[in-house]
Each structure stands twice: as C-alpha cells, then as structure tokens.
PDB file as gemmi writes it, atoms N, CA and C in Angstrom:
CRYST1    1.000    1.000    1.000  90.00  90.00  90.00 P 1                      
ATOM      1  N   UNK A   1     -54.804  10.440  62.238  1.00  0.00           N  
ATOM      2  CA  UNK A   1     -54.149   9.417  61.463  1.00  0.00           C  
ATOM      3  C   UNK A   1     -53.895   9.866  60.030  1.00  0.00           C  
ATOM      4  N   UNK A   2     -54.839  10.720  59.298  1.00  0.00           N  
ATOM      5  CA  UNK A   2     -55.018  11.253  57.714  1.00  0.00           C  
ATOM      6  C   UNK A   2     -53.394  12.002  58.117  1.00  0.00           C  
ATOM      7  N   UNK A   3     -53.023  12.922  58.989  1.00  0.00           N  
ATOM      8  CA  UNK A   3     -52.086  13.484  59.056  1.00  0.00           C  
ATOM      9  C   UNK A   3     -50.896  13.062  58.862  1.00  0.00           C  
ATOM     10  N   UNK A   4     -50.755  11.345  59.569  1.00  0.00           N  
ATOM     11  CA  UNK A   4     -49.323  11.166  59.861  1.00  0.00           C  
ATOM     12  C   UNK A   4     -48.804  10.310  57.998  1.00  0.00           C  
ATOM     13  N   UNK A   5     -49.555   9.950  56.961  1.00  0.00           N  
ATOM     14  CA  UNK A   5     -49.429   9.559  55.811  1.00  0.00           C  
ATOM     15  C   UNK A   5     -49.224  11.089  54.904  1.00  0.00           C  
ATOM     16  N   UNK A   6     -48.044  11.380  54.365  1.00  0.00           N  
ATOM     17  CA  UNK A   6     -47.508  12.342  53.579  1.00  0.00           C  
ATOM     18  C   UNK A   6     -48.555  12.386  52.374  1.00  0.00           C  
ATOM     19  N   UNK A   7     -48.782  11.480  51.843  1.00  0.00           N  
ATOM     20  CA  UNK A   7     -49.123  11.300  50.574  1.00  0.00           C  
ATOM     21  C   UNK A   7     -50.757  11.218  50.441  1.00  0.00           C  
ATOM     22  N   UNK A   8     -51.373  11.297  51.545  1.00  0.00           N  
ATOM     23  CA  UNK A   8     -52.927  11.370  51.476  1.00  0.00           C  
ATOM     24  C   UNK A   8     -53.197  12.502  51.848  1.00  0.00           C  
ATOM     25  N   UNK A   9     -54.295  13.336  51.284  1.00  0.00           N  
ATOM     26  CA  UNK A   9     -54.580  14.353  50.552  1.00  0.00           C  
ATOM     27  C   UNK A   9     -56.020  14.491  52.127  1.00  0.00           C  
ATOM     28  N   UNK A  10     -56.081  15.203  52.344  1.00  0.00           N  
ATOM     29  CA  UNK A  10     -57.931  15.314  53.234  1.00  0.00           C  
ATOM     30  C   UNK A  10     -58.743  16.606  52.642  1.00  0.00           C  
ATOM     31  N   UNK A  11     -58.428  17.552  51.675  1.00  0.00           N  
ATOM     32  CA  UNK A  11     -59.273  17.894  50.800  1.00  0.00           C  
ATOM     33  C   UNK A  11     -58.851  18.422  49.519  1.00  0.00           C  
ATOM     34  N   UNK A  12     -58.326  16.887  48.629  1.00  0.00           N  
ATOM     35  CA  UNK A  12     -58.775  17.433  47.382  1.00  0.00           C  
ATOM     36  C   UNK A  12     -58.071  15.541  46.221  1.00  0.00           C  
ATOM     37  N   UNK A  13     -57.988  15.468  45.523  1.00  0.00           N  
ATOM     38  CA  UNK A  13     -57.934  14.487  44.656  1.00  0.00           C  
ATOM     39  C   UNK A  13     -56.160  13.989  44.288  1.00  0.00           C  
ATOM     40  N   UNK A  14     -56.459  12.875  44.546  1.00  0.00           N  
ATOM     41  CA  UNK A  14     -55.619  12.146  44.724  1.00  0.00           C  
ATOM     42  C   UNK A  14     -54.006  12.585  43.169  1.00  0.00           C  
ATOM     43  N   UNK A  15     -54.875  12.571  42.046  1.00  0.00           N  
ATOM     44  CA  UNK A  15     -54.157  13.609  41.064  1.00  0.00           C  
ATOM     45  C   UNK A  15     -53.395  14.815  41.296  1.00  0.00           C  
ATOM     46  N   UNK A  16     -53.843  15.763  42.502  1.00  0.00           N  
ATOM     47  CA  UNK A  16     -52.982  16.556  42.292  1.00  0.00           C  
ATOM     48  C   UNK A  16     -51.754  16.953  42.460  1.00  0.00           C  
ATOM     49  N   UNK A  17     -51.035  15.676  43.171  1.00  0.00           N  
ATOM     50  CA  UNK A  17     -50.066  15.630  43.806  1.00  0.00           C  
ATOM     51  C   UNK A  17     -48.980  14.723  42.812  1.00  0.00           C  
ATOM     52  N   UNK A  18     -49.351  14.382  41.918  1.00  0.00           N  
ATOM     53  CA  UNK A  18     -48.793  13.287  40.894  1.00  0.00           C  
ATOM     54  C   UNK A  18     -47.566  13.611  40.680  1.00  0.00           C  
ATOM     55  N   UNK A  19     -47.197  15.204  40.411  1.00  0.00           N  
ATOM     56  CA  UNK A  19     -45.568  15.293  39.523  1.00  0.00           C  
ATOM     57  C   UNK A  19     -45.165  15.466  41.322  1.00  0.00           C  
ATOM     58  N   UNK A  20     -45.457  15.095  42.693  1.00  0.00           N  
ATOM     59  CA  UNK A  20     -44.658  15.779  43.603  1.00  0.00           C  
ATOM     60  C   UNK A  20     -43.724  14.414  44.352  1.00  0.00           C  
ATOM     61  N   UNK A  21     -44.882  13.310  43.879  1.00  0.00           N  
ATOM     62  CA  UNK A  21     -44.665  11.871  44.339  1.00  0.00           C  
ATOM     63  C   UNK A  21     -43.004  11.646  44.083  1.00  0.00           C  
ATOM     64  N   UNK A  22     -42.323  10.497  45.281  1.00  0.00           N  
ATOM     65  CA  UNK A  22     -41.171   9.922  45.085  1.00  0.00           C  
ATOM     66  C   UNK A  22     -40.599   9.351  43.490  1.00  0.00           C  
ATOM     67  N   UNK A  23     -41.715   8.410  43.193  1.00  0.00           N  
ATOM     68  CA  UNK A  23     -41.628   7.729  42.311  1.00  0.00           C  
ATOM     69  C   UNK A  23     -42.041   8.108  40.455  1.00  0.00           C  
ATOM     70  N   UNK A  24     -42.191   9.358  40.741  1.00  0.00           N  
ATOM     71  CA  UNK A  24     -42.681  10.507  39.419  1.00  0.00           C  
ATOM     72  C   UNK A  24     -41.117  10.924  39.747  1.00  0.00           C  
ATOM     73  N   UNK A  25     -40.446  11.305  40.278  1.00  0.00           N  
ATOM     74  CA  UNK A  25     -39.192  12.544  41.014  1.00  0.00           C  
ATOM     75  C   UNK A  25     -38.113  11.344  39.817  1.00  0.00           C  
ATOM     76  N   UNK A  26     -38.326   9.737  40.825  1.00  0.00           N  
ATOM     77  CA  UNK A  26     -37.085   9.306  40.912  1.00  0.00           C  
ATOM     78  C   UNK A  26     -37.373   8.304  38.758  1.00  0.00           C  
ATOM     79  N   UNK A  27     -38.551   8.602  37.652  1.00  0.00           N  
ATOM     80  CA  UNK A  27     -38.176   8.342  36.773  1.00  0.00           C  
ATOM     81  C   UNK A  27     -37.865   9.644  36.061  1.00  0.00           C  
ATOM     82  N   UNK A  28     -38.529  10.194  36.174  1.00  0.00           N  
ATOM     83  CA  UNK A  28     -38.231  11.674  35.699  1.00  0.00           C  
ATOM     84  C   UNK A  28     -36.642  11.427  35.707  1.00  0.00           C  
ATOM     85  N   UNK A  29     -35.839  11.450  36.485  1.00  0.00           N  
ATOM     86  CA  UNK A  29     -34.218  11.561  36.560  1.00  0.00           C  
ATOM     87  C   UNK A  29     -33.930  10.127  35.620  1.00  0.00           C  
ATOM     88  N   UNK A  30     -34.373   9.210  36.214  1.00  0.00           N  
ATOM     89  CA  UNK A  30     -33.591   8.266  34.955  1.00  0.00           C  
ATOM     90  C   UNK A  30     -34.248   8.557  33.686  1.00  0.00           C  
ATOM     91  N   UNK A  31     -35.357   8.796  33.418  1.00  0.00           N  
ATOM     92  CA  UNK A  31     -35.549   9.238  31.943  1.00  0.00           C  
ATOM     93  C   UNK A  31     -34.585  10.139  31.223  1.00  0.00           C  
ATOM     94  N   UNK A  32     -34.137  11.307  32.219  1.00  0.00           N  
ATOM     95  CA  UNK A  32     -33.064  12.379  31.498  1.00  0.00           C  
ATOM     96  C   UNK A  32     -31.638  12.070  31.930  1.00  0.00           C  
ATOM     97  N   UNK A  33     -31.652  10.914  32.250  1.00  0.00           N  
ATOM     98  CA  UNK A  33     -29.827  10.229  32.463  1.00  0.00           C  
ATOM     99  C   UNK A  33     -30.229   9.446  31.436  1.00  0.00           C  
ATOM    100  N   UNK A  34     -31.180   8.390  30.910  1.00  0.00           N  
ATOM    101  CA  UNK A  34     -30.763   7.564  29.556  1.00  0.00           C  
ATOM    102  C   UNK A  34     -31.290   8.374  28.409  1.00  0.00           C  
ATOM    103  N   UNK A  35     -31.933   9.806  28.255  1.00  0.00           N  
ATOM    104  CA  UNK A  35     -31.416  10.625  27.021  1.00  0.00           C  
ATOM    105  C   UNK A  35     -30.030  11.110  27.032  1.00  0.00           C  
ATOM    106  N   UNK A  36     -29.393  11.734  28.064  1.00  0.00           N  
ATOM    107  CA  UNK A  36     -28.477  11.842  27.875  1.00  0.00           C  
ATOM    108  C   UNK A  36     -27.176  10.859  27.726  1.00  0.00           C  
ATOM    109  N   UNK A  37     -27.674   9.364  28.269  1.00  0.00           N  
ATOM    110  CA  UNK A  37     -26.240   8.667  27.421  1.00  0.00           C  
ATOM    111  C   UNK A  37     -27.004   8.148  25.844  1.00  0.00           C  
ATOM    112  N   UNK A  38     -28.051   8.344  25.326  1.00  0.00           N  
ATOM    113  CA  UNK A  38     -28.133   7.667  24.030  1.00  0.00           C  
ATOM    114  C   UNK A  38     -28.080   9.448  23.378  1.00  0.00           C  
ATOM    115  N   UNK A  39     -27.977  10.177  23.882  1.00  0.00           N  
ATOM    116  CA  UNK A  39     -27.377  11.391  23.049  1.00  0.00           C  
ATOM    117  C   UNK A  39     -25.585  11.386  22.695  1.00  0.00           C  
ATOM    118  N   UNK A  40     -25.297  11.254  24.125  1.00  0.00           N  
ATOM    119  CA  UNK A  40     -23.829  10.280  24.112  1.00  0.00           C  
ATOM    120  C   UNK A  40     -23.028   9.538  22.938  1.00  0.00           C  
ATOM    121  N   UNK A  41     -23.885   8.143  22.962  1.00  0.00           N  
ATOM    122  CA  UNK A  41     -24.064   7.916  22.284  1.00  0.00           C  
ATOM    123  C   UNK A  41     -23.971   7.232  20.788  1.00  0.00           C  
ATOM    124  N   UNK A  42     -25.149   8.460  20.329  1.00  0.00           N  
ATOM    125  CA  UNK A  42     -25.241   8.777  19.005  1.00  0.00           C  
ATOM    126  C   UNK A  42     -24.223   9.783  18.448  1.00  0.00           C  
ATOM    127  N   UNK A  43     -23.847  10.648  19.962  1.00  0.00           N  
ATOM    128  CA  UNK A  43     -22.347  11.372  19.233  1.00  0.00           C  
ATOM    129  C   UNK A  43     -21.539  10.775  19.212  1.00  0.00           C  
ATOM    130  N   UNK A  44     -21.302   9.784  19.524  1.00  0.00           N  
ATOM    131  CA  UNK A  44     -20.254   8.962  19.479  1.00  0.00           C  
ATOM    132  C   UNK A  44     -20.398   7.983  17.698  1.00  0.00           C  
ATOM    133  N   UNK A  45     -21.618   7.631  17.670  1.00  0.00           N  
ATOM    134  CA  UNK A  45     -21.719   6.726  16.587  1.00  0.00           C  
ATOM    135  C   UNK A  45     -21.399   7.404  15.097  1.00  0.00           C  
ATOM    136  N   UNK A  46     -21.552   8.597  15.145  1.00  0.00           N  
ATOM    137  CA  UNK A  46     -21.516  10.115  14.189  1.00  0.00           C  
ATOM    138  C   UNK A  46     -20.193  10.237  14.045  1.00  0.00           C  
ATOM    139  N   UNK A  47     -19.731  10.317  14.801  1.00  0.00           N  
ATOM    140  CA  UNK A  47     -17.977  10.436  14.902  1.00  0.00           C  
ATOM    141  C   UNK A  47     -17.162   9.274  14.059  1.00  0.00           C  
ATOM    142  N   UNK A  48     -17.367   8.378  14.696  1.00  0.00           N  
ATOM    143  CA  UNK A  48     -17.091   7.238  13.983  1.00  0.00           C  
ATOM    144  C   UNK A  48     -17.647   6.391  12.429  1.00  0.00           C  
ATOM    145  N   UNK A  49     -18.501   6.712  12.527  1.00  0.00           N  
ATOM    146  CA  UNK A  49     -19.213   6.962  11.152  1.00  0.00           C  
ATOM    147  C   UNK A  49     -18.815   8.065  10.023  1.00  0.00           C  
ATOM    148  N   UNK A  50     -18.633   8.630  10.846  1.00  0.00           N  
ATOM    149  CA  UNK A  50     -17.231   9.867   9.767  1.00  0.00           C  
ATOM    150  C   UNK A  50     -15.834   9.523   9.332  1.00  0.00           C  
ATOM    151  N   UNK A  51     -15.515   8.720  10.634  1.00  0.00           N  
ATOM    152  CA  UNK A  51     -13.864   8.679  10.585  1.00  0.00           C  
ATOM    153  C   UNK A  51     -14.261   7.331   9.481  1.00  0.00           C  
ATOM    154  N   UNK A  52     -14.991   6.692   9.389  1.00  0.00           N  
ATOM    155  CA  UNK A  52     -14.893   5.153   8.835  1.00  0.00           C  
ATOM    156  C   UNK A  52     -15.112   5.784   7.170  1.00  0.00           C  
ATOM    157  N   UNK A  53     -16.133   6.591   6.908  1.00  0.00           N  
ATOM    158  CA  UNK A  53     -16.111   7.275   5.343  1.00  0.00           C  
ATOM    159  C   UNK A  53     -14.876   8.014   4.949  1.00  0.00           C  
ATOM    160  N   UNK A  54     -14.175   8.700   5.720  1.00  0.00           N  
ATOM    161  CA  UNK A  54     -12.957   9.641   5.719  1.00  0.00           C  
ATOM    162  C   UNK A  54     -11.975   8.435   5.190  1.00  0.00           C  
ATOM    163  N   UNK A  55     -11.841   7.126   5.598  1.00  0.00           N  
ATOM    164  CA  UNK A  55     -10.828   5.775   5.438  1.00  0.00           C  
ATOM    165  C   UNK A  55     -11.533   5.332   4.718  1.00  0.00           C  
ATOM    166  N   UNK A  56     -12.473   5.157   4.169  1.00  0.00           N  
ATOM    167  CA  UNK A  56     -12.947   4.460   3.013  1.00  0.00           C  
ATOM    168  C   UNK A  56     -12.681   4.868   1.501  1.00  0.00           C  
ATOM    169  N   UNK A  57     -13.153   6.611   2.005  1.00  0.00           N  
ATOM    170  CA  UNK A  57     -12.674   7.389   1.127  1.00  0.00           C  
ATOM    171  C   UNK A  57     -11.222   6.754   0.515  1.00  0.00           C  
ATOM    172  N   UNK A  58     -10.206   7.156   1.634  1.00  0.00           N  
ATOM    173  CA  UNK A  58      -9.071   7.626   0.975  1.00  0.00           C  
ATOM    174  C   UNK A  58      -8.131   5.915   0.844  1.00  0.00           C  
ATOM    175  N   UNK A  59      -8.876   5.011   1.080  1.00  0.00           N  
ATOM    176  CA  UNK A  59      -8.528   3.586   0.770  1.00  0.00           C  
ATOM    177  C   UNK A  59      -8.693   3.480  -0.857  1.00  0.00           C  
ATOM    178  N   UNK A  60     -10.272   3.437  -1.082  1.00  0.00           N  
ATOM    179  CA  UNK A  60     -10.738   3.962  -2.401  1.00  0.00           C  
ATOM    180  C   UNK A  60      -9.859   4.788  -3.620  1.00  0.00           C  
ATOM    181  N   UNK A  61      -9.102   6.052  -3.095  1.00  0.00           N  
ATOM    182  CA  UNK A  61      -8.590   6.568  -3.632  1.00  0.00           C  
ATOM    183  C   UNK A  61      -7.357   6.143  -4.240  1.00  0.00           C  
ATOM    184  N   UNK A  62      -5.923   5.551  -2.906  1.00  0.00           N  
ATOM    185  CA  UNK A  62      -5.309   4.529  -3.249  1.00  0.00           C  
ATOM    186  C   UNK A  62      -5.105   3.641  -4.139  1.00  0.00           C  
ATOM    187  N   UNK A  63      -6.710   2.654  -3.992  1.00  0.00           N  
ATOM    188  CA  UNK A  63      -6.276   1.968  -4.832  1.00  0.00           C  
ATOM    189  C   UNK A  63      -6.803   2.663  -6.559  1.00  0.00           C  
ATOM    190  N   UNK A  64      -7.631   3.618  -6.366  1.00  0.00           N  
ATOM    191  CA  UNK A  64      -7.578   4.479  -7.870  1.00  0.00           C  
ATOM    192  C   UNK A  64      -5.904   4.611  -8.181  1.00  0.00           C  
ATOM    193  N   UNK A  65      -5.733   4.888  -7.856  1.00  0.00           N  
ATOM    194  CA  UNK A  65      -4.352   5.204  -7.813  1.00  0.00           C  
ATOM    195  C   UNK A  65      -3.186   4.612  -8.711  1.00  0.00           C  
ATOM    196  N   UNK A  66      -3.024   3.333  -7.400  1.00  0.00           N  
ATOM    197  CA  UNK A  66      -2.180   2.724  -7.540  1.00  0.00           C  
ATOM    198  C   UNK A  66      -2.525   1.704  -8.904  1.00  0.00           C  
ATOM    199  N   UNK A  67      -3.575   1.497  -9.309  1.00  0.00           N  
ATOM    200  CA  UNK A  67      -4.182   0.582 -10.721  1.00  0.00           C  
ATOM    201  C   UNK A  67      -3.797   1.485 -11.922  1.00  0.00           C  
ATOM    202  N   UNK A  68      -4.292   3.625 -11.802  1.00  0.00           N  
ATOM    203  CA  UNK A  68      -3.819   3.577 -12.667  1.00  0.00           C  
ATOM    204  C   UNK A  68      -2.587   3.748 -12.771  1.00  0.00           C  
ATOM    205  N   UNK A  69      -1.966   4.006 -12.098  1.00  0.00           N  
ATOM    206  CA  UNK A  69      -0.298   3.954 -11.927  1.00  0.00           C  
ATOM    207  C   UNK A  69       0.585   2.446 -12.799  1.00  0.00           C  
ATOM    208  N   UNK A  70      -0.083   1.452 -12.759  1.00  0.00           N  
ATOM    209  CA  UNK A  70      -0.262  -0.211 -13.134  1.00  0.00           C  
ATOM    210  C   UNK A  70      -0.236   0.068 -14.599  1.00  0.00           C  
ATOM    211  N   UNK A  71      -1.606   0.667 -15.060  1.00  0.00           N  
ATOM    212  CA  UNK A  71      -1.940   0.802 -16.026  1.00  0.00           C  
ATOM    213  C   UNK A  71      -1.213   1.726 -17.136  1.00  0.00           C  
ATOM    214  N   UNK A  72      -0.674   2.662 -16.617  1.00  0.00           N  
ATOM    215  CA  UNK A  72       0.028   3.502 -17.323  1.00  0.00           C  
ATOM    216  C   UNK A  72       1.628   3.031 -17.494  1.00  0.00           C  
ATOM    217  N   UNK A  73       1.961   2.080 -16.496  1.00  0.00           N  
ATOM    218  CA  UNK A  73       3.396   1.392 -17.288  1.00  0.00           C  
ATOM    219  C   UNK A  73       3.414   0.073 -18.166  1.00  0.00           C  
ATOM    220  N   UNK A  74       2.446  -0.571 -17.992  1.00  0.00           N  
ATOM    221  CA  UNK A  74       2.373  -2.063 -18.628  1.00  0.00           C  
ATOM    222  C   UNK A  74       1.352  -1.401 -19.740  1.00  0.00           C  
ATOM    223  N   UNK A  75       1.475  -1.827 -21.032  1.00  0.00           N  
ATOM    224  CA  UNK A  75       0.812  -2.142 -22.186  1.00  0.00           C  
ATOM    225  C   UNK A  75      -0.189  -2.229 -21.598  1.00  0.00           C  
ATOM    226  N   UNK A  76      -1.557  -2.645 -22.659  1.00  0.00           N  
ATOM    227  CA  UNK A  76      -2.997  -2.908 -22.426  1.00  0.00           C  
ATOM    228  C   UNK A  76      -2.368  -4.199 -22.192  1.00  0.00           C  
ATOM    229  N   UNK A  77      -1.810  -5.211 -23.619  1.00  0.00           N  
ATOM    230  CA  UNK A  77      -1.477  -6.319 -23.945  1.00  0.00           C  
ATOM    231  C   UNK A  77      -0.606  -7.301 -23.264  1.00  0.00           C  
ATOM    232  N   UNK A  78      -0.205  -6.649 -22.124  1.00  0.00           N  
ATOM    233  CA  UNK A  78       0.614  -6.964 -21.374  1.00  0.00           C  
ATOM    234  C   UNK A  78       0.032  -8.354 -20.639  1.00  0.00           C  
ATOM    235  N   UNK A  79       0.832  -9.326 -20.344  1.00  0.00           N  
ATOM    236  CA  UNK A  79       0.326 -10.504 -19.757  1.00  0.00           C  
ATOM    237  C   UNK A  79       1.475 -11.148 -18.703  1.00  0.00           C  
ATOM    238  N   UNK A  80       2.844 -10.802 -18.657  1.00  0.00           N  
ATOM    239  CA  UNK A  80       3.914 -11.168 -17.904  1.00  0.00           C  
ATOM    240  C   UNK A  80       4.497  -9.963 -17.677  1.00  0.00           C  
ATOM    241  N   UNK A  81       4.991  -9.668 -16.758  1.00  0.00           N  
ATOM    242  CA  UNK A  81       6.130  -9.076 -16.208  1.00  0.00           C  
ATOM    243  C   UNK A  81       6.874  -9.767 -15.462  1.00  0.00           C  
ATOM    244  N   UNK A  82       8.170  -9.903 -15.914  1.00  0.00           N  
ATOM    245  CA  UNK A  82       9.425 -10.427 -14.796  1.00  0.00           C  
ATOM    246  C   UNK A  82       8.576 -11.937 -14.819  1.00  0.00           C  
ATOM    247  N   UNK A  83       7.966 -12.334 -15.535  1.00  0.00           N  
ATOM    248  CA  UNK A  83       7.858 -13.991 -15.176  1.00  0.00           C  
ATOM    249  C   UNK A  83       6.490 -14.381 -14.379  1.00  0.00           C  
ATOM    250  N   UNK A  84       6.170 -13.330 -14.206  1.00  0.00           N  
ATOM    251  CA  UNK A  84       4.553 -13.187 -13.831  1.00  0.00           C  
ATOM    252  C   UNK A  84       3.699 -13.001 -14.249  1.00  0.00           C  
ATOM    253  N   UNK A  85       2.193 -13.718 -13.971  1.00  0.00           N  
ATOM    254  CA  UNK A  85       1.246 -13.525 -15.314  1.00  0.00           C  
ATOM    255  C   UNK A  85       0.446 -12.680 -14.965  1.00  0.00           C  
ATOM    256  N   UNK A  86      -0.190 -11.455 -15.712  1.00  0.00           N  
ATOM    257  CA  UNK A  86      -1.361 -10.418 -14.891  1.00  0.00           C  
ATOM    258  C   UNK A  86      -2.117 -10.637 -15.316  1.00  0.00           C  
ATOM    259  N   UNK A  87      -2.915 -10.419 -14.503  1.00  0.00           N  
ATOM    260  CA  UNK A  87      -5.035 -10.762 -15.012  1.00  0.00           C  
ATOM    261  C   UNK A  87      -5.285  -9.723 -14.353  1.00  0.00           C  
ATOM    262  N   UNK A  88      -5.823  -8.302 -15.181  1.00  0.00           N  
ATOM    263  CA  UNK A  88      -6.562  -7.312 -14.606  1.00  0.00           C  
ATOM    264  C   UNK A  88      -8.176  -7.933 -14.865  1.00  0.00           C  
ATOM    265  N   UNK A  89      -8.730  -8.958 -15.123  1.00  0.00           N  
ATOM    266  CA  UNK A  89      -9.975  -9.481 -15.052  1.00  0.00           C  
ATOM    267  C   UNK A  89     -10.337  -9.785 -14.293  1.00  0.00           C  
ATOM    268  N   UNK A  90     -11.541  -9.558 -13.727  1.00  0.00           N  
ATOM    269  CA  UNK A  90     -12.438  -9.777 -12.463  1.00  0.00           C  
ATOM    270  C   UNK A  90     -13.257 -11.323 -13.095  1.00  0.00           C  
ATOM    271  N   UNK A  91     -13.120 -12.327 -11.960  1.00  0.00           N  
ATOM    272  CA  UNK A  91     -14.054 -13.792 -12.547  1.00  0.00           C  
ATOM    273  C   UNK A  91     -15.574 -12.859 -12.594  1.00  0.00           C  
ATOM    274  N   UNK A  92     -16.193 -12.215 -13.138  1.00  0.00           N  
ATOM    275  CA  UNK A  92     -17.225 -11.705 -13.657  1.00  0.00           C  
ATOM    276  C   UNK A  92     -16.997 -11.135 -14.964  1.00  0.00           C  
ATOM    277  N   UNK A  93     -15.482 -10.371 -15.470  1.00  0.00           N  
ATOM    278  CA  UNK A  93     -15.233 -10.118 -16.487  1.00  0.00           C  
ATOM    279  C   UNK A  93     -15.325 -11.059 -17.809  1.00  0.00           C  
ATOM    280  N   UNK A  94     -14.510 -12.637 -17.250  1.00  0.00           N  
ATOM    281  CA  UNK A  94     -13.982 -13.515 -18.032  1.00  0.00           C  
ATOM    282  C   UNK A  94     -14.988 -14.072 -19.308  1.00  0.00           C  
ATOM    283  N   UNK A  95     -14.996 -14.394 -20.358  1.00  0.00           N  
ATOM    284  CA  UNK A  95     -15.588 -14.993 -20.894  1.00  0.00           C  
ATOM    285  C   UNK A  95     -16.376 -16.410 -20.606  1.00  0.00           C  
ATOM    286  N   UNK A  96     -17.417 -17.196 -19.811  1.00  0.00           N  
ATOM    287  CA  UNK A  96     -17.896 -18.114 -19.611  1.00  0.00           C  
ATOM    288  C   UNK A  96     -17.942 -18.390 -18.065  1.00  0.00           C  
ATOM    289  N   UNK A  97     -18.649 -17.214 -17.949  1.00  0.00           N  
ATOM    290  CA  UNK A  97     -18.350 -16.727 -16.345  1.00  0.00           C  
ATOM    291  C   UNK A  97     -20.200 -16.852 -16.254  1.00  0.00           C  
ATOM    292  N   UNK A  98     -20.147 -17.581 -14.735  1.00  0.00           N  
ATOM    293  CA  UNK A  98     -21.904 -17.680 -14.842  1.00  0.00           C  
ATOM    294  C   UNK A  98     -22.987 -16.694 -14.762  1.00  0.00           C  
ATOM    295  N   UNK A  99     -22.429 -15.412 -15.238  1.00  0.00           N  
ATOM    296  CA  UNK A  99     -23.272 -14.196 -15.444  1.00  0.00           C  
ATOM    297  C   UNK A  99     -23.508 -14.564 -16.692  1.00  0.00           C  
ATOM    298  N   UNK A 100     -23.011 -14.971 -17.947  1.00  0.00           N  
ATOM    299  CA  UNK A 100     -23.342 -15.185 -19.192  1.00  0.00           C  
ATOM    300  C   UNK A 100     -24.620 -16.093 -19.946  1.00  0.00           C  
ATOM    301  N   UNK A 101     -24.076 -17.441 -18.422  1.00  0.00           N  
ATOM    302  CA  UNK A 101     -25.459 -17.962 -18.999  1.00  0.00           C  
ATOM    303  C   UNK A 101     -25.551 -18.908 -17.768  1.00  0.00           C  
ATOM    304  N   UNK A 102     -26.196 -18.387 -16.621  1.00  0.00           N  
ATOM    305  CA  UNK A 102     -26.514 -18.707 -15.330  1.00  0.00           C  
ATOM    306  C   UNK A 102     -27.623 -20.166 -15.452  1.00  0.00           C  
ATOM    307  N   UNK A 103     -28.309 -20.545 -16.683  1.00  0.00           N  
ATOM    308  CA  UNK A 103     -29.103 -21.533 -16.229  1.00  0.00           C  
ATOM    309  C   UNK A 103     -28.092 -22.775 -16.299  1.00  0.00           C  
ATOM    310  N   UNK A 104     -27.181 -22.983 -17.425  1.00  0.00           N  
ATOM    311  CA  UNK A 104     -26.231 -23.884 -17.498  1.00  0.00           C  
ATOM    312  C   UNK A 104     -25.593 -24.863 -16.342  1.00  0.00           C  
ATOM    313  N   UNK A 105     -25.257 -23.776 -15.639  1.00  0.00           N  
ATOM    314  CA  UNK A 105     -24.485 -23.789 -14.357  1.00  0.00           C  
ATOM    315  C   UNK A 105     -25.242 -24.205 -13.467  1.00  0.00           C  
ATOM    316  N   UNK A 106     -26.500 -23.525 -13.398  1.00  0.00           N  
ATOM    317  CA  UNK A 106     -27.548 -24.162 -12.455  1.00  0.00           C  
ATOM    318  C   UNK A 106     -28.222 -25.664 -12.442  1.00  0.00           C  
ATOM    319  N   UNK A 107     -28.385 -26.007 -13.908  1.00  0.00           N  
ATOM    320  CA  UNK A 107     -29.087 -27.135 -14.382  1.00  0.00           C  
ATOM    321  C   UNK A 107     -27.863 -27.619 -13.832  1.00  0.00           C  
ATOM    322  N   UNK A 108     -26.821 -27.690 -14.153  1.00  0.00           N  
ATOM    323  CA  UNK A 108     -25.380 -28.782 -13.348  1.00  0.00           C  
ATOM    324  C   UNK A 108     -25.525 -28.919 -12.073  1.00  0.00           C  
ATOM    325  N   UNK A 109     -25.960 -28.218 -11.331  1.00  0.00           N  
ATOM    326  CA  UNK A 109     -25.868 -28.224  -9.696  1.00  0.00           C  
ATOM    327  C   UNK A 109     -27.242 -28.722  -9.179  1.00  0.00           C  
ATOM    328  N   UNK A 110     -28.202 -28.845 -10.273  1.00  0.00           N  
ATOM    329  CA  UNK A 110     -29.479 -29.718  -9.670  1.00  0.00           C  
ATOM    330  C   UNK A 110     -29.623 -31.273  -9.543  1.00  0.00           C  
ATOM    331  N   UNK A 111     -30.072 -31.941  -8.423  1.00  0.00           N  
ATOM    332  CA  UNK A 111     -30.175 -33.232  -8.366  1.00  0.00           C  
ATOM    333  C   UNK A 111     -31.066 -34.171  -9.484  1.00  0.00           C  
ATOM    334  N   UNK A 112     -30.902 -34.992  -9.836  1.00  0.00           N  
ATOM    335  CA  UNK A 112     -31.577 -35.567 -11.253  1.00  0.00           C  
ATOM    336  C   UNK A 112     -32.562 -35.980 -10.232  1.00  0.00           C  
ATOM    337  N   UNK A 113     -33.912 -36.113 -11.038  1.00  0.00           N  
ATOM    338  CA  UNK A 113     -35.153 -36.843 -10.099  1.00  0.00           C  
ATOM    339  C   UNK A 113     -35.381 -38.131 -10.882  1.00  0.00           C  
TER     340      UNK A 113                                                      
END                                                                             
C-alpha cells in the first residue's frame, strides 16, 4: 500500500521531497509569471513617466516663452491693448490678497458665538 501513494516516503523524512511536490512546482511558476508582469510593468510605468517629464518639460518651456515674447512687446506699464485690459498679476501678487494678512479674512469667515 506505502507503494501505490507517490508522495510517501518508506525510508526517510517527509522534508526531503518538498521542492519535488506538485504544489511547490505549480507556485514556484506563478511566483516567476507575477515577477515577470510587475517587471512588465514597472517598464511600462518608467516609460511613461519619462514621456510625461519630456511634455512637462517642453509645455513649461512654451509657456517661458510665449510670456517672454508678451513681455518684450508691451511696456511694463502697459494695461490695454486693442481695448483689452492685461493683468500679468497672479491673485497672490495683488495688493490685499489673503497672504498679506490671513487672520482678517479668517476672523470674517468665523461664526460669532
């Protein structure tokens, strides 16, 4: 009967047979099929993570660009062109902007007790 069971051993320890087992065989293989798709991947995420700095880059650059391009035909003083008003000011630039004096603004937005 010891004979007709593959997997029982009649002289020696049940350990030594461990890497020969079905179920050692069959993770062993999926362990080195899901390194190889998260190697996959991560080459994949690398790639794209390049191409997205490569366009950020040259978005970036653009608009370097095109501002000072802006800048070099209109005056500093400049405020209309053709009937249009320019604001090279960022609402953080402006004078009375709530970076200046943030409790003000805050005390306004609190409920009275």
């Amino acid at each position: 009967m010891a004979t007709d069971n593959q997997q029982t051993l009649v002289d020696g320890d049940i350990n030594d047979n461990i890497g020969t087992t079905p179920a050692e065989n069959v993770s062993a293989v999926n362990a080195n099929a899901k390194t190889a798709a998260f190697e996959e991947m991560f080459t994949a995420f690398k790639m794209k993570s390049r191409e997205q700095e490569k366009l950020i880059g040259s978005l970036a650059k653009q608009v370097e660009t095109l501002t000072a391009r802006t800048r070099a035909v209109l005056p500093r003083g400049t405020t209309k062109v053709r009937g249009r008003r320019l604001d090279f000011a960022t609402p953080l630039d402006r004078p009375g902007s709530a970076q200046d004096n943030p409790t003000e603004k805050t005390l306004m937005r609190l409920p009275r007790l």
